[in-house]
C-alpha positions in Angstrom: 0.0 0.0 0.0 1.4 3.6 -1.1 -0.4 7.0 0.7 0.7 10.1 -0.6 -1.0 13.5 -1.5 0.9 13.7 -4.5 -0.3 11.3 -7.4 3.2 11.7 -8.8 5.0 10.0 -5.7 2.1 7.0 -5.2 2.4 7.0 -9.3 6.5 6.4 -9.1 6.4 4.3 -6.2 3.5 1.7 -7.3 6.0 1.3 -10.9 8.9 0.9 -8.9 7.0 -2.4 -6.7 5.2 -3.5 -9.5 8.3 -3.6 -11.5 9.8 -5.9 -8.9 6.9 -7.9 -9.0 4.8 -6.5 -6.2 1.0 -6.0 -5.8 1.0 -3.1 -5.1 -2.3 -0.4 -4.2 -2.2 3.6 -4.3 -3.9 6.2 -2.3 -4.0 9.8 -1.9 -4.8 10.1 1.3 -4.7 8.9 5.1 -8.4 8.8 4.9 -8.4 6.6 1.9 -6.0 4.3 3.1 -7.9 3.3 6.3 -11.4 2.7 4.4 -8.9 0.0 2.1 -7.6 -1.5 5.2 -11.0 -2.8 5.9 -10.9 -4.7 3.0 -7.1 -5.1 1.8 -4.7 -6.3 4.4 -1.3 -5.5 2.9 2.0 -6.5 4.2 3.7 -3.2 3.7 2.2 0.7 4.1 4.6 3.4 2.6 3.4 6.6 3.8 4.3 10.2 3.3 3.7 12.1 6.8 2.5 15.5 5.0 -1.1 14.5 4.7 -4.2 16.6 5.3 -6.8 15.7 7.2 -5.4 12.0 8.3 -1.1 12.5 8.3 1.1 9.6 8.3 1.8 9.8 11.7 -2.0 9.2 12.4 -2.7 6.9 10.3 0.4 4.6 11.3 -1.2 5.1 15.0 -4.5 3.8 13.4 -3.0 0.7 12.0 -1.0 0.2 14.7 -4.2 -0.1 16.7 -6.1 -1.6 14.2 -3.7 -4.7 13.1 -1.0 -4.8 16.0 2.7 -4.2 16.1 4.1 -7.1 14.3 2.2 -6.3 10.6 2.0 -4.7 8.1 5.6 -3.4 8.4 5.3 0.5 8.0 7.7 2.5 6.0 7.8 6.9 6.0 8.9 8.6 3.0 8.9 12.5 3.9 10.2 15.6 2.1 9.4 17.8 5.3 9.9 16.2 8.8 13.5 15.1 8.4 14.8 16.2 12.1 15.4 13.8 14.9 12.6 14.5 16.6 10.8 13.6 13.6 11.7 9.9 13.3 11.1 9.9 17.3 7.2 10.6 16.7 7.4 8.6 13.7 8.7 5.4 16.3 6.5 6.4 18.4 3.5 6.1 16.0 4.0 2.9 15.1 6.1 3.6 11.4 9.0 0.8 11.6 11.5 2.8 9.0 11.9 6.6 8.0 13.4 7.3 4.8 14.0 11.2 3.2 12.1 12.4 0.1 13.6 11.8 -2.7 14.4 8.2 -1.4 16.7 6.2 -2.9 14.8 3.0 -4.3 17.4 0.4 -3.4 17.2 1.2 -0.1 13.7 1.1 0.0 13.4 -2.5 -2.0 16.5 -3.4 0.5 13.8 -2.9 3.3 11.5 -5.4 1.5 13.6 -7.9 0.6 13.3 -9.7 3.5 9.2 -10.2 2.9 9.7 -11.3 -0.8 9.6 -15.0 -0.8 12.2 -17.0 -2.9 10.9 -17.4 -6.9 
């Protein structure tokens, strides 16, 4: 699952999984995301944390509360909280990694990899 407000970030991000053979969903916004969750139960939620209404941060709380600790494994991609104190709130949300817009796709599919089961 991709959230972003910007349709050209959930755009990049759904080619980049799909081209490494992930199914892979896009939203463009917290809000839409949790409606999904009640019917898509995905291993992975990448997340921007610059959202209107329902921010990453809140909707990684809502997950967290919703599915538990251990799944899906939550993933932050932000262009504007990049401080320490940032990634402390993001922790503290629920979000297990916090990567820096732009983010480099290796490390992202390097955070995957160890979900992808052997072809």
């Amino acid at each position: 699952m991709v959230v972003d407000d910007h349709p050209d970030t959930v755009l990049t991000l759904l080619a980049l999984l799909r081209d490494e053979g992930c199914e892979a969903k896009g939203f463009g916004s917290g809000r839409e995301a949790l409606r999904a969750l009640q019917e898509f139960d995905p291993d992975v939620v990448i997340s921007d944390v610059a959202m209107p209404s329902v921010n990453g941060w809140d909707l990684a709380r809502e997950v967290r509360q919703a599915m538990g600790r251990l799944r899906p494994l939550l993933i932050a991609i932000t262009g504007q909280y990049t401080k320490n104190t940032d990634k402390l709130l993001a922790d503290i949300a629920g979000f297990n990694h916090y990567l820096t817009k732009p983010c480099d796709p290796k490390a992202l599919l390097a955070l995957l990899a160890p979900l992808r089961s052997p072809n």
